[in-house]
C-alpha positions in Angstrom: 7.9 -4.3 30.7 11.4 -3.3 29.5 14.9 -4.6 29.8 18.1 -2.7 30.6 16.5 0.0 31.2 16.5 1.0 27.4 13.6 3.1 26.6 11.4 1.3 24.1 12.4 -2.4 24.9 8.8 -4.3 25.2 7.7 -7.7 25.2 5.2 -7.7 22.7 6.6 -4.2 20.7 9.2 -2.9 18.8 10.9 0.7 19.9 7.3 1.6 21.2 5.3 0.5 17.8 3.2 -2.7 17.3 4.1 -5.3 14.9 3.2 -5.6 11.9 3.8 -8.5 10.2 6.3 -11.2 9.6 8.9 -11.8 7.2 10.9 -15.6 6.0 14.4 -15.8 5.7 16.2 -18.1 3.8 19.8 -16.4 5.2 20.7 -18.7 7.6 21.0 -21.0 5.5 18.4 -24.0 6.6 16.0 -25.6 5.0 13.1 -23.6 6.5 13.4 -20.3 6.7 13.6 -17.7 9.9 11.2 -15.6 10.5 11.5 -11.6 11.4 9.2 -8.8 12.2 8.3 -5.5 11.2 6.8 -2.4 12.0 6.3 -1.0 8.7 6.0 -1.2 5.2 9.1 0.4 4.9 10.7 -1.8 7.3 9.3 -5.2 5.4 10.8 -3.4 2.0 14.1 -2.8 4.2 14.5 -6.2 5.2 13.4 -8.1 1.9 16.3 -5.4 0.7 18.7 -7.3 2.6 17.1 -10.5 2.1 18.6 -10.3 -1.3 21.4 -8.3 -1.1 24.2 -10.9 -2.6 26.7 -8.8 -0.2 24.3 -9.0 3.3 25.7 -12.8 5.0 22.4 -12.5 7.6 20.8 -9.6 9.2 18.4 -9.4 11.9 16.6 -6.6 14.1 18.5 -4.6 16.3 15.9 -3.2 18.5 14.4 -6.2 20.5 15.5 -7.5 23.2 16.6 -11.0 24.1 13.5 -11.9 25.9 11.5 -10.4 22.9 13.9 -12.9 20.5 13.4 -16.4 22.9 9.7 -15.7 23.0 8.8 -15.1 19.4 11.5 -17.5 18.6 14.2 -15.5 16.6 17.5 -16.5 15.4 19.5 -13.3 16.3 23.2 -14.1 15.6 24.5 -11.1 17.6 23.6 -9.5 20.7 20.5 -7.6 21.1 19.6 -4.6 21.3 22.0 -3.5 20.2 22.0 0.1 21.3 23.9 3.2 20.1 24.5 6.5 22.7 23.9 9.7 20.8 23.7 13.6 21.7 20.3 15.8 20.9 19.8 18.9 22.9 22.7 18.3 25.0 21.2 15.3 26.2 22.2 11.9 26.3 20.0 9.2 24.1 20.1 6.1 22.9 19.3 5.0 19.8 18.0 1.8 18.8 18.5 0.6 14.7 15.9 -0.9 12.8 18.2 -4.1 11.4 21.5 -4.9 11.8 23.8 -7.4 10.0 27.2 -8.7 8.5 28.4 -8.3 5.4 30.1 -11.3 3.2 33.7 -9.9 4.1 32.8 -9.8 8.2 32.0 -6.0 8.4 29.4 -4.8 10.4 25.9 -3.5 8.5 23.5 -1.0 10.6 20.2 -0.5 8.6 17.3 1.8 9.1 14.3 2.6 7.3 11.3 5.5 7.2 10.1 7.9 5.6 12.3 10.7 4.0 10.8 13.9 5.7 10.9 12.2 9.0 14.4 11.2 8.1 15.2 14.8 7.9 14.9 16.0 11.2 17.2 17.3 13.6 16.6 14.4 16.1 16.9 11.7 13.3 19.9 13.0 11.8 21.8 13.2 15.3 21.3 9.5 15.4 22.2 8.8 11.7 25.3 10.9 12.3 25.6 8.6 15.9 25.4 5.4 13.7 27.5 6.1 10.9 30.5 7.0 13.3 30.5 3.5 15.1 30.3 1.9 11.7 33.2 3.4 10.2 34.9 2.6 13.9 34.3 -0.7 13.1 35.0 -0.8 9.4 30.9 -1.4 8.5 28.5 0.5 6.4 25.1 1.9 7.5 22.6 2.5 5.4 19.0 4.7 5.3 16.2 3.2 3.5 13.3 5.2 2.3 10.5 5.7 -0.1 12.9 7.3 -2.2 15.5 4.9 -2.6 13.5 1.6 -1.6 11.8 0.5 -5.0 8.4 -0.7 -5.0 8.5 -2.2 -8.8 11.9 -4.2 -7.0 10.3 -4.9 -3.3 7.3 -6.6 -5.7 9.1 -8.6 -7.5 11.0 -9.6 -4.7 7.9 -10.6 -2.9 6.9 -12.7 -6.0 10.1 -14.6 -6.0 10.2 -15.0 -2.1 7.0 -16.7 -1.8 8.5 -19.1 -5.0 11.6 -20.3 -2.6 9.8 -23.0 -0.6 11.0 -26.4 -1.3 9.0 -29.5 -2.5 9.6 -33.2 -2.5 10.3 -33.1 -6.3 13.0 -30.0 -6.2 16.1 -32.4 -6.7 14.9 -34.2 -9.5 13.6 -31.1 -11.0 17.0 -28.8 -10.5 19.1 -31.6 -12.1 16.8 -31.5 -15.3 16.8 -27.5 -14.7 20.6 -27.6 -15.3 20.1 -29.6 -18.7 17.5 -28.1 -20.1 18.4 -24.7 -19.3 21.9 -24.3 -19.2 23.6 -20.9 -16.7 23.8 -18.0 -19.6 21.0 -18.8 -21.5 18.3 -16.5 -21.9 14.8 -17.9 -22.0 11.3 -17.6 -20.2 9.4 -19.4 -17.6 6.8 -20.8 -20.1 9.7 -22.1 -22.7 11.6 -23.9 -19.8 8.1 -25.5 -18.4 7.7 -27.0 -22.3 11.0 -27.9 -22.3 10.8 -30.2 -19.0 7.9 -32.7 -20.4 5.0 -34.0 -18.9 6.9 -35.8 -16.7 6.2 -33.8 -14.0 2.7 -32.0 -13.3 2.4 -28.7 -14.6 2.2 -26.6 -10.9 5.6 -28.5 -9.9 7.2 -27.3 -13.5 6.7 -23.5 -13.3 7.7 -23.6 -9.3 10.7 -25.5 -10.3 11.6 -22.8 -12.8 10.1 -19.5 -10.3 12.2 -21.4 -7.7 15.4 -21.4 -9.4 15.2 -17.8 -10.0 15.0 -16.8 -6.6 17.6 -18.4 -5.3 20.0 -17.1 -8.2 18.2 -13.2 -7.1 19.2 -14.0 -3.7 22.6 -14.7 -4.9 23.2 -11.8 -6.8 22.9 -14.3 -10.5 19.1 -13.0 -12.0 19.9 -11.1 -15.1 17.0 -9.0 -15.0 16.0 -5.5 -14.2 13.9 -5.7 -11.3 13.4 -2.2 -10.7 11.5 -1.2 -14.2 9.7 -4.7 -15.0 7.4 -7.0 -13.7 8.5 -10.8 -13.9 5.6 -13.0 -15.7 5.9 -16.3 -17.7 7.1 -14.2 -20.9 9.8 -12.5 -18.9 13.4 -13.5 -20.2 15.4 -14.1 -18.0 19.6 -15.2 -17.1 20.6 -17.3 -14.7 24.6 -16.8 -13.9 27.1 -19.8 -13.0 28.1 -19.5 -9.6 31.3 -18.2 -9.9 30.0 -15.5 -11.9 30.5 -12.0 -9.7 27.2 -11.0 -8.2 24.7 -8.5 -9.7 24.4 -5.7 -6.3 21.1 -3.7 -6.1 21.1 -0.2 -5.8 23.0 0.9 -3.2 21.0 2.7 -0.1 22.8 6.3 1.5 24.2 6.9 4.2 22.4 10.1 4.9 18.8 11.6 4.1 20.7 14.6 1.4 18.3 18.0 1.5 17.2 18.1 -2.0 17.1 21.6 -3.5 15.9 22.5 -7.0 18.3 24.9 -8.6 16.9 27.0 -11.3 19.0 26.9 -14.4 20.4 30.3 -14.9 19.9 32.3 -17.9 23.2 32.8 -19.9 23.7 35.6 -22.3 26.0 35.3 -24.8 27.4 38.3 -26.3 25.6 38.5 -29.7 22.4 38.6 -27.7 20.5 42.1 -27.7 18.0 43.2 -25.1 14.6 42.5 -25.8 11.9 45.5 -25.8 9.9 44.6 -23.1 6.9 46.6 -24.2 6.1 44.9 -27.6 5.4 41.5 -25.8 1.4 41.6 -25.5 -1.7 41.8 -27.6 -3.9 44.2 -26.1 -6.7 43.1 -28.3 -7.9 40.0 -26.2 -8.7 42.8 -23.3 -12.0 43.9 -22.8 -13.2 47.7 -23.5 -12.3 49.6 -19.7 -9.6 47.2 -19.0 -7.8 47.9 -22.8 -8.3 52.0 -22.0 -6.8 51.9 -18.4 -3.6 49.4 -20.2 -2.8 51.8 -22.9 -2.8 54.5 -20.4 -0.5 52.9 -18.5 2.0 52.0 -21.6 1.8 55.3 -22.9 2.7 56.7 -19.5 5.8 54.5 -18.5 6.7 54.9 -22.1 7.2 58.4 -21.0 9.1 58.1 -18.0 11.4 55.7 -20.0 11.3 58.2 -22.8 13.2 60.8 -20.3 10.2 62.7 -18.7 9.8 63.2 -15.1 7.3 61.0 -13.2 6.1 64.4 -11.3 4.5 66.3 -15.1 3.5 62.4 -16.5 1.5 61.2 -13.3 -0.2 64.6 -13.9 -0.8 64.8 -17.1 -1.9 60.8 -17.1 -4.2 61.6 -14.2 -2.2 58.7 -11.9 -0.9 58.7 -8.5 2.5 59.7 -8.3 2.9 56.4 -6.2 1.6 54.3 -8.8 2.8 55.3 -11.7 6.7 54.5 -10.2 5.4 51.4 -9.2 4.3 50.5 -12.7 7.8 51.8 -14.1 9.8 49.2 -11.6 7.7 46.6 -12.3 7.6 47.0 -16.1 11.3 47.1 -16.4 10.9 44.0 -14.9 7.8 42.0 -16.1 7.4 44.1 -19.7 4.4 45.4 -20.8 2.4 42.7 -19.0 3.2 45.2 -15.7 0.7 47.7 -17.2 -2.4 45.4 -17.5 -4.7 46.4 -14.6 -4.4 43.3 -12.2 -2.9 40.9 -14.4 0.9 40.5 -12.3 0.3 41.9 -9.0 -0.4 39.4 -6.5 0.5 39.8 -2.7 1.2 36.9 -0.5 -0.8 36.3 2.2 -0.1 36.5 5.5 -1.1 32.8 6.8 0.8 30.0 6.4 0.1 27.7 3.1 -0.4 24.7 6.0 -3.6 26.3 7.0 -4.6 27.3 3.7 -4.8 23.6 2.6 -6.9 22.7 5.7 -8.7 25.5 5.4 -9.6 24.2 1.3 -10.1 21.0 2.6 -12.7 21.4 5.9 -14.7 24.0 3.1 -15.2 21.4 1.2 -16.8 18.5 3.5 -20.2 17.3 3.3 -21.2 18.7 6.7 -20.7 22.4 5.0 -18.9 23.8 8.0 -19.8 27.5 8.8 -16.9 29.7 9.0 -16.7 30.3 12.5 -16.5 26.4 13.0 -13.9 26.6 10.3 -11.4 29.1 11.9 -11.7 27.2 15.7 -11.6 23.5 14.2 -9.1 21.6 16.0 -7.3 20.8 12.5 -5.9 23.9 12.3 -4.2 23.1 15.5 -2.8 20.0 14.7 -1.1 21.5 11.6 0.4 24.5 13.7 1.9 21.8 16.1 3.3 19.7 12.8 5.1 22.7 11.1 6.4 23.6 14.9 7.8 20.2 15.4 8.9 20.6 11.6 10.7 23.6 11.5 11.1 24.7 15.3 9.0 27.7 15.3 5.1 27.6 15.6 3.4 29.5 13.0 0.1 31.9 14.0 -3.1 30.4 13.9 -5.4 31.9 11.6 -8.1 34.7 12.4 -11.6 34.8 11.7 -11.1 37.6 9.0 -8.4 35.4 7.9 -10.8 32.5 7.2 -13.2 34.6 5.7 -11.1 36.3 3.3 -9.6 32.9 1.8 -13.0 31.7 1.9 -14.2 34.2 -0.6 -11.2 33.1 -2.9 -12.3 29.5 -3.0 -15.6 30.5 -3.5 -14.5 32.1 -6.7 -12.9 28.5 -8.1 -16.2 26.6 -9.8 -15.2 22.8 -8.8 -15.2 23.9 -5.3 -18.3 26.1 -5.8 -20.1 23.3 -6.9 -19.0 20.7 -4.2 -20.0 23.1 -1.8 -23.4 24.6 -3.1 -24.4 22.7 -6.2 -23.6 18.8 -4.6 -24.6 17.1 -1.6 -21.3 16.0 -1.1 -18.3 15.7 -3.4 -18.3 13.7 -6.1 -15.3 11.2 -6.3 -12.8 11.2 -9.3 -12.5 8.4 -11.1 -10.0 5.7 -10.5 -6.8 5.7 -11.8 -5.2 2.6 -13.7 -2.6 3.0 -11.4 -5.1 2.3 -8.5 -4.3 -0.2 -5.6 -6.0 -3.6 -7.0 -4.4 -3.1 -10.6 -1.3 -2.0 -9.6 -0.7 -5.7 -8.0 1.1 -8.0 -10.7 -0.3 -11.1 -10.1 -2.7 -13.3 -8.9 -2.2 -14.4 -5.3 0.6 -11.8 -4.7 -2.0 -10.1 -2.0 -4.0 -12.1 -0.1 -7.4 -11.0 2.6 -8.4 -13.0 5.4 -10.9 -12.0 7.9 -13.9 -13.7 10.4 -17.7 -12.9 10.0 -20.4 -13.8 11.8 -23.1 -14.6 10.0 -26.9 -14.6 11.7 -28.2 -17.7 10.9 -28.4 -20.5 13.3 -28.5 -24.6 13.1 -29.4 -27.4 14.4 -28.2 -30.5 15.0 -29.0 -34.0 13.1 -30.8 -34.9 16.1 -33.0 -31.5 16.0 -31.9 -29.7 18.7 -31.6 -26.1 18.1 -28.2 -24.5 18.4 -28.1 -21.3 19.9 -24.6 -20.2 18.6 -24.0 -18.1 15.8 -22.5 -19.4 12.4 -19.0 -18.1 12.0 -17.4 -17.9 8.4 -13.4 -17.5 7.5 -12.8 -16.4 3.8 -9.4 -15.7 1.9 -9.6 -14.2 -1.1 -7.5 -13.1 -3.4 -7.3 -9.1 -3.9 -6.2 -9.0 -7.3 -8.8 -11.2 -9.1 -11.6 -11.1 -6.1 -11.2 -15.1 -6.2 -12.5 -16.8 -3.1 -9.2 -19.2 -2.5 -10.9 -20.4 0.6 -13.9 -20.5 2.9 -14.8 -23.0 6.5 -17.9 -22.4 8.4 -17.8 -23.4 12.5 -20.2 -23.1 14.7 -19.0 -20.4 17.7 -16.0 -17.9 17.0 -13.0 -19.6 15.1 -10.2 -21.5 16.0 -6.9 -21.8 15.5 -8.0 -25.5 14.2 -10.2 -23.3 11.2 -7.9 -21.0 10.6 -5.6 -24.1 9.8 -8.4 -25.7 7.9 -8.9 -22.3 5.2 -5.0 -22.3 4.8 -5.2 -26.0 3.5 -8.0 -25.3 1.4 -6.3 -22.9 -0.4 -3.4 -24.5 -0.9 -5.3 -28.1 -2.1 -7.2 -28.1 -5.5 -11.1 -27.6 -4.6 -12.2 -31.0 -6.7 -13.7 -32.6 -3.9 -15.0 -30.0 -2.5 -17.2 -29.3 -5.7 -18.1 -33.0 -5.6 -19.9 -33.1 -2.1 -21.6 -29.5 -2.7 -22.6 -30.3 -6.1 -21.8 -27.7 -8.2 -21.9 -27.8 -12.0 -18.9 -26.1 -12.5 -15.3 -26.2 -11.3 -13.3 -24.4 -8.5 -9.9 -23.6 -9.8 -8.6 -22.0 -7.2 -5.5 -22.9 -5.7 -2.0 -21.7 -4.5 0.3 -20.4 -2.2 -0.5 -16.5 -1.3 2.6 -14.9 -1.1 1.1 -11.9 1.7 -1.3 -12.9 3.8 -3.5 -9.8 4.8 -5.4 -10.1 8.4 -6.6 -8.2 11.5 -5.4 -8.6 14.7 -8.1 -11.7 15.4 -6.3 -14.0 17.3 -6.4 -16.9 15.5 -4.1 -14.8 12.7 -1.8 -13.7 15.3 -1.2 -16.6 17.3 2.2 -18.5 17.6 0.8 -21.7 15.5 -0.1 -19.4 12.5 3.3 -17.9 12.6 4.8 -21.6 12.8 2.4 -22.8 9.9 2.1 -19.9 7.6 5.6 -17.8 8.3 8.1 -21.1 9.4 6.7 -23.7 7.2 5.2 -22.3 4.2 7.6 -19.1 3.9 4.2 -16.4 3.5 4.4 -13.1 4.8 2.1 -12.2 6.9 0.7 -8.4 7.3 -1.5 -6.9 9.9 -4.4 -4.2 9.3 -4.3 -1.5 11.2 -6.5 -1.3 14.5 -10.2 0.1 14.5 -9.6 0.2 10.0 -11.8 -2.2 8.6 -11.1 -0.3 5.4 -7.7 -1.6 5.0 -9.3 -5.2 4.4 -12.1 -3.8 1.6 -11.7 -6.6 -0.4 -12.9 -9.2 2.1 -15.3 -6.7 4.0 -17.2 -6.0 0.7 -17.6 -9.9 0.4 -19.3 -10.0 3.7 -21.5 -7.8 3.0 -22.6 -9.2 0.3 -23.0 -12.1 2.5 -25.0 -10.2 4.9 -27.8 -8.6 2.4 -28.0 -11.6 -0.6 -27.3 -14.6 1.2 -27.8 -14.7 5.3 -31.1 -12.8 5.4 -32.9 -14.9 2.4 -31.9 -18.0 4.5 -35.2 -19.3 6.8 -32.8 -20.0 8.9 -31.7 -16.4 9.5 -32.1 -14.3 12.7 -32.6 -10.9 10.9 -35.7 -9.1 12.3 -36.5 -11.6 15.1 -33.7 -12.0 17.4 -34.6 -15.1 18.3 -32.0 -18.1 17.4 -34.2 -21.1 18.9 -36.7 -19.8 16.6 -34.7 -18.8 13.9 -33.0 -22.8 14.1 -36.0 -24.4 14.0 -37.5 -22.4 11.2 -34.7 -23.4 9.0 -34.2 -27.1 10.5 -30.9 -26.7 8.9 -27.6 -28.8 10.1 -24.5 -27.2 9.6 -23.9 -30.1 6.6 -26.2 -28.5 5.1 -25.6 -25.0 5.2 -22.0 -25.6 3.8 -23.6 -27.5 0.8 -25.4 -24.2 -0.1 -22.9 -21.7 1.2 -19.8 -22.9 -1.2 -22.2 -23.1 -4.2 -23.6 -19.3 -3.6 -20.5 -17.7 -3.0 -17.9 -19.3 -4.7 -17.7 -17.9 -7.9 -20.6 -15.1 -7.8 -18.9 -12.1 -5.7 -16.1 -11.2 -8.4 -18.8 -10.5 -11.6 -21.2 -8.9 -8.6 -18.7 -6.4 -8.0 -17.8 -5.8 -11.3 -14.2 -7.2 -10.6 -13.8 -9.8 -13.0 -14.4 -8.8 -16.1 -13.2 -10.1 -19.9 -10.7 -7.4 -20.2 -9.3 -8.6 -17.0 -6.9 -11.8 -18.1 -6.8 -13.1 -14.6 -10.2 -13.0 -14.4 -10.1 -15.0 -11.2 -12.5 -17.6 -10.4 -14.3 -20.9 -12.5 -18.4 -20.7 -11.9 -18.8 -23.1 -9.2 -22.1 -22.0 -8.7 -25.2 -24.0 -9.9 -26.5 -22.5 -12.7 -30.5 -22.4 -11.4 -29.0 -22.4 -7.5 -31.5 -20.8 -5.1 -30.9 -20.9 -1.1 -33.7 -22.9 0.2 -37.0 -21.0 1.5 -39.8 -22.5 4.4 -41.8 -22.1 7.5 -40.9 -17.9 6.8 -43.5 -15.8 4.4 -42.9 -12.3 3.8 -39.1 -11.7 5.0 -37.2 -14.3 3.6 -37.1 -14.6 0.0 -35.2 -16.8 -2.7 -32.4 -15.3 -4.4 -32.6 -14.4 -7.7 -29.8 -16.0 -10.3 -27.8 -12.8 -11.2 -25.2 -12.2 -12.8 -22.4 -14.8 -13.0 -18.8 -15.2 -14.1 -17.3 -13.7 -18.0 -17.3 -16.3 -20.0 -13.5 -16.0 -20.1 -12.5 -16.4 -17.0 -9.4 -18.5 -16.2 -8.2 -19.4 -12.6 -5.2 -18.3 -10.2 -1.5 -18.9 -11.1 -0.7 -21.5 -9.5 1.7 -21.5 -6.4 4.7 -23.2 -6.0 
């Protein structure tokens, strides 16, 4: 379905890929923010670059087309696509930019983001080359966005201040006492200016008040803060500049993906400096007994020749091949004495490309232990011939069997890989880095999992008729802290109505939830997530959960990738959970029977009931199961709302369904979420 006959003009893509996600923006102006898509994560870091970008008046993308803008409702100031001829191969193209825009002085902005080595090609460059002419015809600027010169200490900060932006009844009063109590110049932190304001206001409408003021003054160029080295927090001081102050500008993107080339620093000699003597530069003592006889032969031999003596009458006399000993000669005028050490400098590059070589390492070392003739015709190798072809123009030779097996006896020689391959039944993992995914998110909320699971337990009604749908559950939880923000039960596959409902729950305090299922301990979870991470279920995709969580709440909302449950572990990992320690101890569970009139009227269970044991057994356990929450961790996530001698009820099922034992529980110092503006 394409317009214009532009290739890569679709209803529901952008340039040919699928979106990913949705992005608020404030830049028009209004009180609730615009929404635009992405592709990307390097196209979400692109546009929350311009998003606050002091300089960038409003920006927008420049490959959809109009009917894609009216029917995902997009405010697109200028006419789209906007489309750009260019020349590869002596053919005519055209090319499509990510975002386009206008500057604060009128000029035209053309944007584009990716990654830096697909930047680099001969393709790509023809249309940043295309682009940059018809912005300087024009006066504009155009600008190339990638991992390189995108921050991702600034993009997540920014994302922490863009999910504080969202207004609230009590902003006015608020900002008037904000520009009191904390004069423009001043430097102080969020948790001096949240004592400073009182108790007039509650706590949660304080610190957004403060977070909110920020924002705005880091969309306007007026944050005095390095965003690209630190993470905001409460204890963060910060500057906020007058108005009229001149704006603080990020910085700047290229123009142009630059080949980077590392130059070796020459060596200089000044004139005082004397030749070294090469052959007193090596201890011959840490050689063994044959190895340290055949090295002293060689020394004293190219001694010789150096000496003045022909190679003919030394080669002879040394017993060495005439060959050999000229070699050792060139080679220790070159490397020093280290040239005459039997095997020590010699090393001949091999024939197949270091591509293949890296596949090669890593198919030898899978658990399946590959043979080597399943090795050398392994459709890998394939792939990465077609990868440096499309790289560098020219396809390399694929490998031979001889080949294979000689490199194979090479990584047989190195003992980690030895011992993943003979020794292990598969390789062992390395440990996690403190830099690792979960702990490299700042704060609490910042990243936020939501997903659909159908559980096997079936109800019935208060009337006792067995119903013969499945139990559905929605969870969000929170991936830095493992905090279970919300949960709903339905009966059937969820609506949009549920989805709805687990939004509101984790946005409201959880008080009277905790009342009517009777927990013993509090639920202090609560806030505004500032991404939203889903599938493509489509309740998450639908246009009211854009209106609700992108229009009206200003979240951003991201989108797994398809058939990559993986990419949602944190929620996953709670379902199963679910699955083995809650579902199948139920009587009211399906497992092993496959019967759900039988399985309902074992339980006799309503769906009342089954949420007044479902919040008490899961909210507040899977954190200190996983070993998320721990007391080192400061976040620590969730309050134990979870009876202290809770057990899901067991009858009318002897043998499979068991009670659940009271394990584990929550440190003793955990403390709940942020909470969200």
């Amino acid at each position: 379905m394409s317009e214009f006959g532009v290739r890569g003009i679709d209803l529901f893509k952008i340039a040919g890929e699928s979106i990913s996600g949705w992005i608020p923006s404030w830049k028009t102006g209004d009180l609730r923010p615009t929404r635009q898509p992405f592709c990307s994560q390097m196209e979400e870091q692109l546009l929350l670059y311009l998003e606050y970008h002091p300089q960038v008046a409003w920006y927008g993308r420049g490959d959809i087309s109009s009917t894609f803008a009216s029917t995902y409702k997009i405010a697109t100031p200028q006419p789209v696509p906007y489309t750009i001829d260019y020349l590869f191969e002596g053919k005519a193209h055209v090319y499509l930019p990510d975002a386009i825009g206008q500057l604060l002085d009128g000029r035209l902005l053309i944007a584009e983001a990716g990654l830096e080595q697909d930047k680099r090609r001969e393709r790509n460059r023809a249309k940043a080359e295309a682009a940059c002419k018809v912005a300087e015809q024009q006066g504009g600027v155009y600008w190339i966005g990638t991992e390189a010169t995108l921050s991702k200490t600034r993009h997540t900060n920014l994302v922490f201040l863009h999910a504080r932006r969202q207004t609230f009844p009590s902003w006015s009063q608020l900002s008037e006492a904000l520009q009191v109590l904390w004069p423009w110049g001043e430097a102080a932190c969020v948790q001096e200016v949240v004592e400073r304001l009182g108790e007039r206001w509650p706590q949660a409408e304080r610190e957004a008040a403060v977070w909110k003021r920020c924002a705005d003054a880091a969309a306007q160029g007026h944050l005095l803060v390095d965003l690209a080295t630190i993470f905001l927090t409460r204890l963060t001081p910060l500057i906020c500049l007058s108005s009229d102050a001149p704006p603080i500008l990020p910085d700047p993107l290229p123009s142009e993906v630059s080949e980077r080339v590392a130059v070796l620093p020459e060596v200089v000699l000044e004139e005082n400096d004397k030749p070294v003597n090469l052959l007193t530069t090596f201890d011959d003592s840490t050689l063994e007994g044959s190895v340290r006889e055949r090295f002293l032969r060689n020394v004293r031999a190219v001694e010789q020749v150096l000496a003045g003596s022909s190679v003919g009458e030394v080669a002879q006399e040394m017993q060495i091949a005439r060959s050999t000993l000229s070699r050792l000669v060139r080679r220790a005028r070159t490397l020093g004495v280290r040239a005459c050490v039997p095997y020590a400098t010699y090393n001949r590059e091999r024939d197949m490309h270091p591509v293949f070589q890296d596949v090669i390492r890593r198919l030898y070392q899978l658990p399946t232990k590959l043979s080597l003739t399943a090795i050398a015709e392994h459709a890998d190798l394939v792939r990465a011939a077609k990868r440096v072809q499309q790289d560098t123009g020219s396809a390399p030779a694929l490998p031979s069997y001889k080949q294979v097996r000689s490199y194979v006896r090479v990584l047989k020689q190195e003992p980690q890989i030895l011992r993943a391959r003979e020794q292990m039944r598969s390789s062992a993992r390395d440990r996690q880095s403190p830099r690792s995914f979960v702990l490299s998110i700042p704060a609490p909320a910042q990243l936020a999992q939501v997903d659909e699971h159908s559980m096997e337990l079936y109800v019935m009604t208060p009337d006792g008729i067995p119903v013969t749908r499945r139990v559905h559950a929605a969870v969000l939880i929170c991936v830095k802290t493992a905090a279970i923000m919300g949960a709903v039960l339905s009966l059937g596959p969820l609506k949009e109505e549920d989805y709805m409902r687990l939004v509101k729950q984790a946005l409201e305090p959880k008080d009277r939830l905790v009342l009517q299922a009777g927990c013993q301990h509090p639920w202090p979870c609560s806030g505004k997530p500032a991404i939203v991470f889903h599938d493509r279920g489509k309740i998450f995709t639908s246009e009211r959960a854009r209106q609700v969580l992108v229009d009206r709440l200003g979240i951003i909302t991201e989108q797994a990738p398809p058939y990559c449950p993986s990419a949602k572990g944190t929620v996953e990992s709670l379902f199963r959970w679910m699955t083995q320690r809650f579902e199948r101890r139920l009587p009211n569970t399906s497992h092993g029977i496959h019967d759900a009139e039988a399985a309902a009227q074992a339980g006799a269970m309503t769906l009342e009931e089954l949420e007044r044991y479902f919040l008490p057994g899961h909210c507040g356990r899977l954190p200190a199961k996983l070993g998320w929450a721990t007391s080192a961790n400061p976040c620590g996530a969730l309050g134990r709302s979870r009876p202290g001698n809770w057990r899901p009820p067991v009858s009318g099922r002897t043998g499979r369904s068991q009670a659940a034992s009271d394990e584990g529980g929550q440190p003793k110092n955990a403390q709940p979420l942020l909470p969200g503006p």
